[in-house]
C-alpha positions in Angstrom: 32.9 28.5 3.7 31.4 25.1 4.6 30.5 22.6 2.2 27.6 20.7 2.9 27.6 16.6 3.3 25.4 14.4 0.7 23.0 12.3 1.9 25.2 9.5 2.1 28.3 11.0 3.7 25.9 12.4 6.3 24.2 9.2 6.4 27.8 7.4 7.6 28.3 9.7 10.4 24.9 9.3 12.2 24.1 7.3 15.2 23.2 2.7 14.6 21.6 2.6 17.9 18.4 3.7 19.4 19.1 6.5 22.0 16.0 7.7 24.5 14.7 10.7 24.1 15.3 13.5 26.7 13.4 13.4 30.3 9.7 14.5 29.5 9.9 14.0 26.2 9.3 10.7 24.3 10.5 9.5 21.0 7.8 7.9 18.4 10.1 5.6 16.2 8.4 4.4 12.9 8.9 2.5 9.9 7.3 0.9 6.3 8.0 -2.5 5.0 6.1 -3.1 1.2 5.9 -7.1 0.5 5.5 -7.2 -3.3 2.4 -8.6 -3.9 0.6 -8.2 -0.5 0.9 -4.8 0.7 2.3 -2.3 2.9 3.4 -2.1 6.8 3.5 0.7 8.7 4.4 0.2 12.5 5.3 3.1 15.3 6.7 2.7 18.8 6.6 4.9 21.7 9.2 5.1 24.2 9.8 7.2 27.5 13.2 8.5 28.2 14.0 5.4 30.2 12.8 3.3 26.8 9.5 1.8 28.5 7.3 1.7 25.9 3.7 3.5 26.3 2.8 2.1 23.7 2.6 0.6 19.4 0.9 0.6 16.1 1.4 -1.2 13.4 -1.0 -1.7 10.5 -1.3 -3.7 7.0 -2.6 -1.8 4.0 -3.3 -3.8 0.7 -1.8 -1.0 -1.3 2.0 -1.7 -2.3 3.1 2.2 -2.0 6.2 4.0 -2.7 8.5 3.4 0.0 8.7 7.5 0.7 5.0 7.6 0.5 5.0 4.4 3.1 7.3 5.6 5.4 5.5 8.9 5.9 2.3 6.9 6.3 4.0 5.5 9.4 4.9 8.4 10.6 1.7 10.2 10.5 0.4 7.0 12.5 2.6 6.9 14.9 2.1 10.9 15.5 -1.9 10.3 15.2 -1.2 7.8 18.0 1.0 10.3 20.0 -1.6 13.0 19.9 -4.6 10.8 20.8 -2.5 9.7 23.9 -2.6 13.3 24.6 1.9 13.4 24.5 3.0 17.2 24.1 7.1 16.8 23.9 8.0 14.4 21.2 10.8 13.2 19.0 10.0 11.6 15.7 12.6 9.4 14.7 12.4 7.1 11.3 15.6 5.3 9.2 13.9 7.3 6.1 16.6 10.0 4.9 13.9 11.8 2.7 11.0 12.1 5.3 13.4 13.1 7.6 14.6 16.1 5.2 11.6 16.8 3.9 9.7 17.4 7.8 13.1 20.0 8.4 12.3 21.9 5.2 9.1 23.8 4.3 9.2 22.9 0.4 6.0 23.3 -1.0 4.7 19.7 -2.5 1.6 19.1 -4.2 2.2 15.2 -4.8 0.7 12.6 -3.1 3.6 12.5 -0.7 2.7 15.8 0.3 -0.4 15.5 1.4 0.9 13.2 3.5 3.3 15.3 4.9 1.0 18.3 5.3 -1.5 15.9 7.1 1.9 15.4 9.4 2.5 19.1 9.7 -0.9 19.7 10.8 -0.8 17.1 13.7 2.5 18.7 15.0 0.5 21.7 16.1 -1.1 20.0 18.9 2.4 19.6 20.5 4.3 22.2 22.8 7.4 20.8 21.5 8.5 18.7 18.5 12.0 17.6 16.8 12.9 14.9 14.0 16.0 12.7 13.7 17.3 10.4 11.7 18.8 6.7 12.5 20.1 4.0 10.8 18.0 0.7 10.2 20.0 -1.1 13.2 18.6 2.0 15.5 15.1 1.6 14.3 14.3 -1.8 15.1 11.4 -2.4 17.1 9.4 0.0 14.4 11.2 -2.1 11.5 9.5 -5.4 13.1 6.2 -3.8 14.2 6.5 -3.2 10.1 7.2 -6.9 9.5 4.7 -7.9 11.7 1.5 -6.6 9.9 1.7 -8.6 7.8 0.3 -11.1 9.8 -2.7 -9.8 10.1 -3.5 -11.4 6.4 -6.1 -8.5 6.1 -6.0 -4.9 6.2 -6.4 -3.4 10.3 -5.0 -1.7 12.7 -3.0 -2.8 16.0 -2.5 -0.5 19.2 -1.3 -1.7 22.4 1.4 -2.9 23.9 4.7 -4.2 22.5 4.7 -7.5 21.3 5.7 -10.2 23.4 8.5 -11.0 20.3 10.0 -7.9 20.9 10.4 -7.7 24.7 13.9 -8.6 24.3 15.1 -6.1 21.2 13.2 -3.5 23.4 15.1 -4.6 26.7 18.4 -4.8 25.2 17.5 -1.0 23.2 17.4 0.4 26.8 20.5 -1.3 28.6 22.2 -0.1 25.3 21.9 3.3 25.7 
């Protein structure tokens, strides 16, 4: 009989680096940063299978949440963003072990973290094909700064376009990685 891994012990054997999604899919990475005091970032990036990004979001929030509760929020943006675009193949990727669970399993939730993940659930429908994994910070990075970088915004908005012109080279170096 198998045993099954913790978390952690599963957490150790899973990929540091961003790898591409397969061809005619693309992978939405995302990720929260909470600054005591200031708020919450949420920030998404979408990538082709040759890493070109289509495009980003990040956003500022003047509500410190949970760090479950804001790394879900940046996943249901970055999966807003995906549908809008009109993307039907897509990985979700985020460096959050519990929203990465929790999309895989069909618990029913009723707190406020729910919600958020039902909202989730109901976007996924408007994909022919969807699949979650999980990464390590160090794989997650251009969605880790995105994060970082709302709070420069100083007041609470939204961001879509292109990447960043500081993050050219952490995406460049992503794709030659890979």
């Amino acid at each position: 009989m198998a045993t099954e891994c913790t978390p952690a012990q599963h957490k150790s054997k899973l990929r540091e680096l961003w790898t591409p999604p397969p061809l005619g899919s693309i992978k939405i990475n995302c990720d929260a940063s909470i600054i005591k005091g200031t708020g919450t970032g949420v920030g998404a990036v979408i990538r082709d299978h040759r890493g070109e990004v289509i495009k980003t979001i990040y956003k500022l929030m003047s509500t410190e949440y949970e760090v479950d509760i804001a790394e879900a929020i940046a996943c249901r943006e970055g999966l807003t963003l995906a549908k809008h675009l009109g993307l039907k193949s897509v990985v979700l990727e985020t460096d959050s072990w519990t929203i990465h669970h929790k999309l895989r399993h069909n618990a029913h939730d009723l707190s406020y973290l729910g919600n958020i993940l039902q909202d989730i659930k109901m976007i996924l429908v408007y994909f022919d094909s969807f699949s979650s994994s999980f990464v390590k910070r160090s794989g997650n990075t251009v969605a880790h700064n995105l994060a970082r970088l709302a709070f420069s915004l100083n007041i609470p908005e939204t961001v879509i376009g292109e990447t960043p012109v500081l993050f050219l080279d952490i995406v460049r170096a992503e794709a030659l990685a890979r």
